[in-house]
TIRO-2110 file (N, C-alpha, C; in Angstrom, 1 decimal):
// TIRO-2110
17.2, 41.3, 7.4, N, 1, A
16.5, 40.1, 7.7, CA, 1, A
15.5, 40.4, 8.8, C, 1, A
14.6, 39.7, 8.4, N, 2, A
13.4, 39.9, 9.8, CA, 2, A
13.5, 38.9, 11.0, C, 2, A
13.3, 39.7, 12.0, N, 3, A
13.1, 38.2, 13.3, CA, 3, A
12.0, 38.1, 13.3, C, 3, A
11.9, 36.9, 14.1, N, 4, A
10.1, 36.2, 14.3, CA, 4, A
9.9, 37.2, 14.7, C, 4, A
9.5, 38.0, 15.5, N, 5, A
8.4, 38.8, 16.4, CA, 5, A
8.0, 39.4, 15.2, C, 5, A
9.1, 40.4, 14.2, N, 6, A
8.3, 41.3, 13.1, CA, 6, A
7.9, 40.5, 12.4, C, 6, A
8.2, 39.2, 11.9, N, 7, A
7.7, 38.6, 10.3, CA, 7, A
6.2, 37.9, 11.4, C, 7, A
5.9, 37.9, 12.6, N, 8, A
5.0, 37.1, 13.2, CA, 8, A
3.3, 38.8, 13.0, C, 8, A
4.3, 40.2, 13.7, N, 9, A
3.8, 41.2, 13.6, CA, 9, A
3.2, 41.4, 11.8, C, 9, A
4.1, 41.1, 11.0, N, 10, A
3.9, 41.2, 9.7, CA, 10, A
2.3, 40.2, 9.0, C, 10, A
2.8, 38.8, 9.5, N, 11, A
1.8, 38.0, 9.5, CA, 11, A
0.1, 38.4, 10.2, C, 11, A
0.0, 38.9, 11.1, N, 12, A
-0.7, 39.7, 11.8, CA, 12, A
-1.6, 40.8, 11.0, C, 12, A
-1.2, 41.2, 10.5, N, 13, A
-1.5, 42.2, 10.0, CA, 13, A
-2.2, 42.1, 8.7, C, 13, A
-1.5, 40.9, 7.6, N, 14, A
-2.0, 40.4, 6.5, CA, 14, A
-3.3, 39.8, 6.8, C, 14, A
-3.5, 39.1, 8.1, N, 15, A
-4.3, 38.3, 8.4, CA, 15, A
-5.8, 39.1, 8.4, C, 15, A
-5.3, 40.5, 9.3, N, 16, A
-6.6, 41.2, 9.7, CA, 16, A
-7.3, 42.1, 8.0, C, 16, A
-6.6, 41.6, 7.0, N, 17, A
-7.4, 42.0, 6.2, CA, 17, A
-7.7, 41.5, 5.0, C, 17, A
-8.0, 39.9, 5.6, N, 18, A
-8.8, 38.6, 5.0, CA, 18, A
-10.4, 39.7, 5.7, C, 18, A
-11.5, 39.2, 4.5, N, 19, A
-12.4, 40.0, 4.6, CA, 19, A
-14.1, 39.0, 4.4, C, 19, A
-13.5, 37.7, 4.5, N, 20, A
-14.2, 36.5, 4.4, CA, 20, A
-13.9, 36.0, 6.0, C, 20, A
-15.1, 35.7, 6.4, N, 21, A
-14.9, 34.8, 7.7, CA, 21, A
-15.2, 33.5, 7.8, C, 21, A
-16.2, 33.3, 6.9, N, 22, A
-16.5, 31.9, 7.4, CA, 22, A
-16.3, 30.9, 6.3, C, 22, A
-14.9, 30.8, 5.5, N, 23, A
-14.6, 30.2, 4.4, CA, 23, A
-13.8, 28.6, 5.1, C, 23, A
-15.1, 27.5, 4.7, N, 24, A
-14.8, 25.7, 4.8, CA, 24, A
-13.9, 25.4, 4.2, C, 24, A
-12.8, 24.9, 5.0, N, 25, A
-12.0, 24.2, 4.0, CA, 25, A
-12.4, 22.6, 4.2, C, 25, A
-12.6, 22.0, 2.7, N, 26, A
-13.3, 20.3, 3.2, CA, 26, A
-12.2, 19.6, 2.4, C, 26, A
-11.7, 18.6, 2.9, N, 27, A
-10.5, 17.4, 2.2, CA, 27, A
-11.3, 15.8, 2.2, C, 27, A
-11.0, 15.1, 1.1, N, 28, A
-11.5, 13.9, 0.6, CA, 28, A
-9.9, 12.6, 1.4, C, 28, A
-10.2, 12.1, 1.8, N, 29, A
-9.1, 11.0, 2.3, CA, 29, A
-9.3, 10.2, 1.7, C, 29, A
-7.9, 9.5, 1.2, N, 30, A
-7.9, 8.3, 0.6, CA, 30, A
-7.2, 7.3, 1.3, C, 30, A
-7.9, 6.1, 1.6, N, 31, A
-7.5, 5.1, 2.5, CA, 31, A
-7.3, 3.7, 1.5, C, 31, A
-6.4, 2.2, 2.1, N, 32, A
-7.0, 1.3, 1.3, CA, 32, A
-7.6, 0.5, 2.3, C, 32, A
-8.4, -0.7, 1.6, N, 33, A
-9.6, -1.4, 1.9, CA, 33, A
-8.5, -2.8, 2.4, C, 33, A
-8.8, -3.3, 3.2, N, 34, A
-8.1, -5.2, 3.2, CA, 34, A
-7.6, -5.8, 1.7, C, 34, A
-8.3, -4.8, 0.6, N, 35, A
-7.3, -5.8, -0.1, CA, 35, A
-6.0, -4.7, -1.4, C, 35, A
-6.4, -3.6, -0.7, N, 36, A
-5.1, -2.6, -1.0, CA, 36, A
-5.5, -1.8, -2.3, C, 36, A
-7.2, -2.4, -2.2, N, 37, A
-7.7, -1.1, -3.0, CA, 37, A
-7.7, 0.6, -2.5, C, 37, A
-7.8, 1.7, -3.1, N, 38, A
-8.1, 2.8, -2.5, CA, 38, A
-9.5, 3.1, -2.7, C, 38, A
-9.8, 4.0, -1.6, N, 39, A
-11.1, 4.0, -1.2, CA, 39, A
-11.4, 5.8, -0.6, C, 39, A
-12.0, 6.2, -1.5, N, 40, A
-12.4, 8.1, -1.0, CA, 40, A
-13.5, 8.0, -0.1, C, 40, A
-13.2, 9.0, 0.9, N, 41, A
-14.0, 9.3, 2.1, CA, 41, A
-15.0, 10.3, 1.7, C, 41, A
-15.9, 10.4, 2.1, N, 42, A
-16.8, 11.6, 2.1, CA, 42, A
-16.1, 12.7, 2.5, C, 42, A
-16.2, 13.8, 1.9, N, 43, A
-15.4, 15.1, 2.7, CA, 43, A
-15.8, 15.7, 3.5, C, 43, A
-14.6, 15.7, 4.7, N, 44, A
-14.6, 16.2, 5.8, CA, 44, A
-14.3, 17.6, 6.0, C, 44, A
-14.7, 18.1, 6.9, N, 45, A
-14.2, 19.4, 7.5, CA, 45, A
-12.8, 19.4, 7.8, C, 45, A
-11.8, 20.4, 7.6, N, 46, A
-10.8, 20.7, 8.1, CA, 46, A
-10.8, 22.0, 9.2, C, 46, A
-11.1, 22.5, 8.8, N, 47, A
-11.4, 23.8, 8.8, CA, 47, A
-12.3, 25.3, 8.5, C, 47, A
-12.5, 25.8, 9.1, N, 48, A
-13.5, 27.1, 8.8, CA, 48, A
-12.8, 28.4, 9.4, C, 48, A
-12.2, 28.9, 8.2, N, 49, A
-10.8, 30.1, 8.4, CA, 49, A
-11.1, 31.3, 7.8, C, 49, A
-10.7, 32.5, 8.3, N, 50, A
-10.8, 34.0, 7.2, CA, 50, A
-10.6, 33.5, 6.2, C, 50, A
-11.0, 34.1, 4.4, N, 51, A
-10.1, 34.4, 3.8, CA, 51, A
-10.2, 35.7, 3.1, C, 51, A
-9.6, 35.6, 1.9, N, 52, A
-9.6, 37.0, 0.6, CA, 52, A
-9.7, 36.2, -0.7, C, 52, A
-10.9, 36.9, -1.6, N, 53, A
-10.4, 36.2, -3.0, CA, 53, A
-10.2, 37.6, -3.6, C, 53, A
-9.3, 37.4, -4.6, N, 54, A
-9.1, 38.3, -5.8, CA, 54, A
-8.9, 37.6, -7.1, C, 54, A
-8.9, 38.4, -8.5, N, 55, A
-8.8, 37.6, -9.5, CA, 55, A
-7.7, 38.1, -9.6, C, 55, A
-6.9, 36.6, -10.2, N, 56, A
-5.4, 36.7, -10.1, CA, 56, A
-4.8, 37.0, -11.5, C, 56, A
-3.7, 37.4, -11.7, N, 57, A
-2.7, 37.6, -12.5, CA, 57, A
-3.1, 36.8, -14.0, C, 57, A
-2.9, 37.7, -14.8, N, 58, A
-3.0, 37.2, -16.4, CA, 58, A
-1.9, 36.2, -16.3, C, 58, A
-1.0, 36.3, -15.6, N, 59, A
0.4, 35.5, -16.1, CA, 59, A
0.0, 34.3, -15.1, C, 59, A
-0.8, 34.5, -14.0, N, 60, A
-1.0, 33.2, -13.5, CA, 60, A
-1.8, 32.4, -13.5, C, 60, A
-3.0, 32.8, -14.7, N, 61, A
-4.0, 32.4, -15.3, CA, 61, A
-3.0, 31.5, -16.1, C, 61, A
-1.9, 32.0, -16.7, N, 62, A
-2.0, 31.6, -18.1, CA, 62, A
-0.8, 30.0, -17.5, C, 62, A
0.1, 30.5, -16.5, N, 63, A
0.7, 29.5, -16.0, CA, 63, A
-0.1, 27.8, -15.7, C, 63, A
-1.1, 28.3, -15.0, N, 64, A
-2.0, 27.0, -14.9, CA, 64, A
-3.0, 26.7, -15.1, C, 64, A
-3.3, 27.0, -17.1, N, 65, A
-4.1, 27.3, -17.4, CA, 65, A
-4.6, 25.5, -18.4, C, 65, A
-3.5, 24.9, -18.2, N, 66, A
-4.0, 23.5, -18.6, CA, 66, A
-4.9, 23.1, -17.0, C, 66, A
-4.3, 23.5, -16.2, N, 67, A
-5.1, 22.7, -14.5, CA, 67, A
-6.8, 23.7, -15.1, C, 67, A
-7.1, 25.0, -15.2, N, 68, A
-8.3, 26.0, -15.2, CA, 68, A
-9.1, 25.7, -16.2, C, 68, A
-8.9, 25.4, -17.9, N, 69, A
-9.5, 25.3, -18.8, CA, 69, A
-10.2, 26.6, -19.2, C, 69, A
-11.6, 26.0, -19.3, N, 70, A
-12.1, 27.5, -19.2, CA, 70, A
-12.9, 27.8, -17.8, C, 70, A
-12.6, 27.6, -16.4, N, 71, A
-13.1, 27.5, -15.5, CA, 71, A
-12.8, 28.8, -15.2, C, 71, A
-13.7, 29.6, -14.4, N, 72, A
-13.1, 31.0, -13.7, CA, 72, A
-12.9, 30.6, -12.4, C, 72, A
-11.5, 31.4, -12.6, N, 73, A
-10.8, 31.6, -11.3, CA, 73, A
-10.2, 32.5, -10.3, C, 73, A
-9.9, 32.2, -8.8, N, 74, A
-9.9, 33.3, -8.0, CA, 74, A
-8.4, 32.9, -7.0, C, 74, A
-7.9, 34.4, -6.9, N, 75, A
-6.5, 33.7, -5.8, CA, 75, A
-7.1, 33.7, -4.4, C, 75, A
-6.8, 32.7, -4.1, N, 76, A
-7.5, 32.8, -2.3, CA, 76, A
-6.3, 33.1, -1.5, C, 76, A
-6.7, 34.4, -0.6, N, 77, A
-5.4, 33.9, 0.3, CA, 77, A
-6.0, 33.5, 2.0, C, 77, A
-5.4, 33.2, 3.0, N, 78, A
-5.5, 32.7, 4.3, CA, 78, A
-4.2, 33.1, 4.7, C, 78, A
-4.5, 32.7, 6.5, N, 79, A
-3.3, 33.3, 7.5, CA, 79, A
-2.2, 32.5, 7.2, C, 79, A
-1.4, 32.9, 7.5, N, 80, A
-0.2, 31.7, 6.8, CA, 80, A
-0.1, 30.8, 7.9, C, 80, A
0.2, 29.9, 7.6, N, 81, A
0.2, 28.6, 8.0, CA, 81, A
-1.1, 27.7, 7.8, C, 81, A
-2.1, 28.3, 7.2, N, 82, A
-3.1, 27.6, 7.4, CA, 82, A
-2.7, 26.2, 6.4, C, 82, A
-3.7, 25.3, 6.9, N, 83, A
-3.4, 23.6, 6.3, CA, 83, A
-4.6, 23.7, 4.8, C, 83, A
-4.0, 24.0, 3.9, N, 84, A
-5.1, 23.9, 2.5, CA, 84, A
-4.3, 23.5, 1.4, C, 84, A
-5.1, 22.5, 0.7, N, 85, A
-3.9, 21.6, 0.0, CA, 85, A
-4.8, 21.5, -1.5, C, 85, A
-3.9, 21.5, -2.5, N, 86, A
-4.1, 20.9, -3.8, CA, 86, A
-5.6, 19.6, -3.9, C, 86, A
-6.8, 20.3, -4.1, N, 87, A
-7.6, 19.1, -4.2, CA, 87, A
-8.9, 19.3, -3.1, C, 87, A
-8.4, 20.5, -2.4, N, 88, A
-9.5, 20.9, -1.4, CA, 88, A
-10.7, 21.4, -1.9, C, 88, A
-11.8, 21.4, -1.4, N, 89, A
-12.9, 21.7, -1.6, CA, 89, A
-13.1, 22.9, -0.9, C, 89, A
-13.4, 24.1, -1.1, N, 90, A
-13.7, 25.7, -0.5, CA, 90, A
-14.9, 26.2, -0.3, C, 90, A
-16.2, 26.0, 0.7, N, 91, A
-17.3, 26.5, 0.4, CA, 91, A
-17.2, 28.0, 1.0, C, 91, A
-17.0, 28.9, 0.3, N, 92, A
-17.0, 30.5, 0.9, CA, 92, A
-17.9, 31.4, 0.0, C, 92, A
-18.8, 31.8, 0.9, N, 93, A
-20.0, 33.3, 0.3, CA, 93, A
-20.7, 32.4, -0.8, C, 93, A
-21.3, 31.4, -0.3, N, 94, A
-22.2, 30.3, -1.3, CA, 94, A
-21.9, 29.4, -2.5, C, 94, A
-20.4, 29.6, -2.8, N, 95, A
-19.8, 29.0, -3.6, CA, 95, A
-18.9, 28.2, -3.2, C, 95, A
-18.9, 27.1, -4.4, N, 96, A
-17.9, 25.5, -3.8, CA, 96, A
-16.4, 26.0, -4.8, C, 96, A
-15.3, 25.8, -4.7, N, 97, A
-14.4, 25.9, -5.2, CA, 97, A
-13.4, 24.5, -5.3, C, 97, A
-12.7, 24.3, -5.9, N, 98, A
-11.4, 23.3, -6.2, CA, 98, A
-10.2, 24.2, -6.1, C, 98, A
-9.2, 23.5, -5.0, N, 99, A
-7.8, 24.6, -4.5, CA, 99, A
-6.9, 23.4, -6.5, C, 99, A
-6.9, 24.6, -7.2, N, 100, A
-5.9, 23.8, -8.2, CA, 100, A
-4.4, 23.8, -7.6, C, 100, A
-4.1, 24.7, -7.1, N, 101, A
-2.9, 24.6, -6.5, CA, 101, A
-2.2, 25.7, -5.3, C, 101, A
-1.6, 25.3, -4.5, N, 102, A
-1.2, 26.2, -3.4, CA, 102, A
0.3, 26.9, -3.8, C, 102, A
0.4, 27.8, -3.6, N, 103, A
0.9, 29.2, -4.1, CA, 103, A
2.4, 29.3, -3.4, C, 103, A
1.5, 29.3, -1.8, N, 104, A
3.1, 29.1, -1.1, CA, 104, A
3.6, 27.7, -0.5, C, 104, A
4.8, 27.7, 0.4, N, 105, A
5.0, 28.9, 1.5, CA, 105, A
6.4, 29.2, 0.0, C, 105, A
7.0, 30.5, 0.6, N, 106, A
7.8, 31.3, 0.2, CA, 106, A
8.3, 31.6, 2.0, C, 106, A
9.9, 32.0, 1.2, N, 107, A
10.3, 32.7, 2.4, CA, 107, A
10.0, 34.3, 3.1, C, 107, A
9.5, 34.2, 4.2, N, 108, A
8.7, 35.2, 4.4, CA, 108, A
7.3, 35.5, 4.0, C, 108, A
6.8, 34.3, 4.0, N, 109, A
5.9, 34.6, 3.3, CA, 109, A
4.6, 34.9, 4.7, C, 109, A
3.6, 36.0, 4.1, N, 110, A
2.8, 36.6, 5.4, CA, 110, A
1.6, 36.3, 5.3, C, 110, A
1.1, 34.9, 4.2, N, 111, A
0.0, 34.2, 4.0, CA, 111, A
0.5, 33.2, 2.9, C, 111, A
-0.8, 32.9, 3.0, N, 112, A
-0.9, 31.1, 2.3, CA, 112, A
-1.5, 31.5, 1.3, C, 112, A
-1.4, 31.0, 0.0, N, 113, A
-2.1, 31.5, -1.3, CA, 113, A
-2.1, 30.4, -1.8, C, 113, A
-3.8, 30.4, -2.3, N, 114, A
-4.0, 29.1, -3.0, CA, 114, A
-4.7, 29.8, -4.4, C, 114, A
-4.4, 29.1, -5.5, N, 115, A
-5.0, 28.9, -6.9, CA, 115, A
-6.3, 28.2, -7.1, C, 115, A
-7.9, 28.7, -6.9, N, 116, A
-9.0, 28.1, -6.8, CA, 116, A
-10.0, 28.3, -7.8, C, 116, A
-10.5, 27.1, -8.4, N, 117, A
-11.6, 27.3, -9.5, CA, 117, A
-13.3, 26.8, -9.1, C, 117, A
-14.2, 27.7, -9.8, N, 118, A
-15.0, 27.4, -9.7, CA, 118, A
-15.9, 25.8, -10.0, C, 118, A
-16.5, 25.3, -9.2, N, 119, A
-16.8, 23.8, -9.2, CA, 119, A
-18.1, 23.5, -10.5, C, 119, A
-18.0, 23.5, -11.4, N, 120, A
-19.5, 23.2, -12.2, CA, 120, A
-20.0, 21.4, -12.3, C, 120, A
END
């Protein structure tokens, strides 16, 4: 079993070879109005964090491949703990993305991995 210091050392290290720096994470809020309609916010900033993309797994294509259609897609990863949620908007290296779905946490896990498709 790991203690924090090594799984924090472990984390650390994952982190330093995110190879994206200036990847936006933007989130839409949904509020209701006085009369209990919902109501979407313009998207905000959350965030502006490393990341990594890769193209991910045939089997994880194929897993959420009703959410992808025929969209191309990329695995994002970030430092773990970062706040990126199902529905996020991603502008990194000139492209806008949709997080289809977040990957972790897992136990031990030494980043955050999200499921992201191209926006057309």
């Amino acid at each position: 079993m790991l203690d924090p210091q090594q799984l924090a050392a472990l984390q650390a290290r994952a982190a330093a070879t995110l190879d994206i720096p200036g990847c936006v994470i933007q989130r839409v809020t949904i509020t209701a109005d006085a009369w209990g309609a919902a109501n979407a916010s313009a998207p905000t900033t959350v965030a502006t964090v490393a990341c990594g993309l890769a193209k991910p797994s045939a089997q994880l294509t194929q897993q959420y491949a009703a959410r992808l259609g025929n969209q191309q897609a990329w695995l994002a990863r970030f430092a773990a703990g970062t706040d990126v949620r199902e529905g996020d908007t991603l502008l990194v290296s000139g492209q806008t993305l949709t997080v289809q779905a977040v990957l972790t946490p897992r136990s031990y896990s030494l980043s955050t991995q999200a499921l992201v498709s191209a926006v057309r």
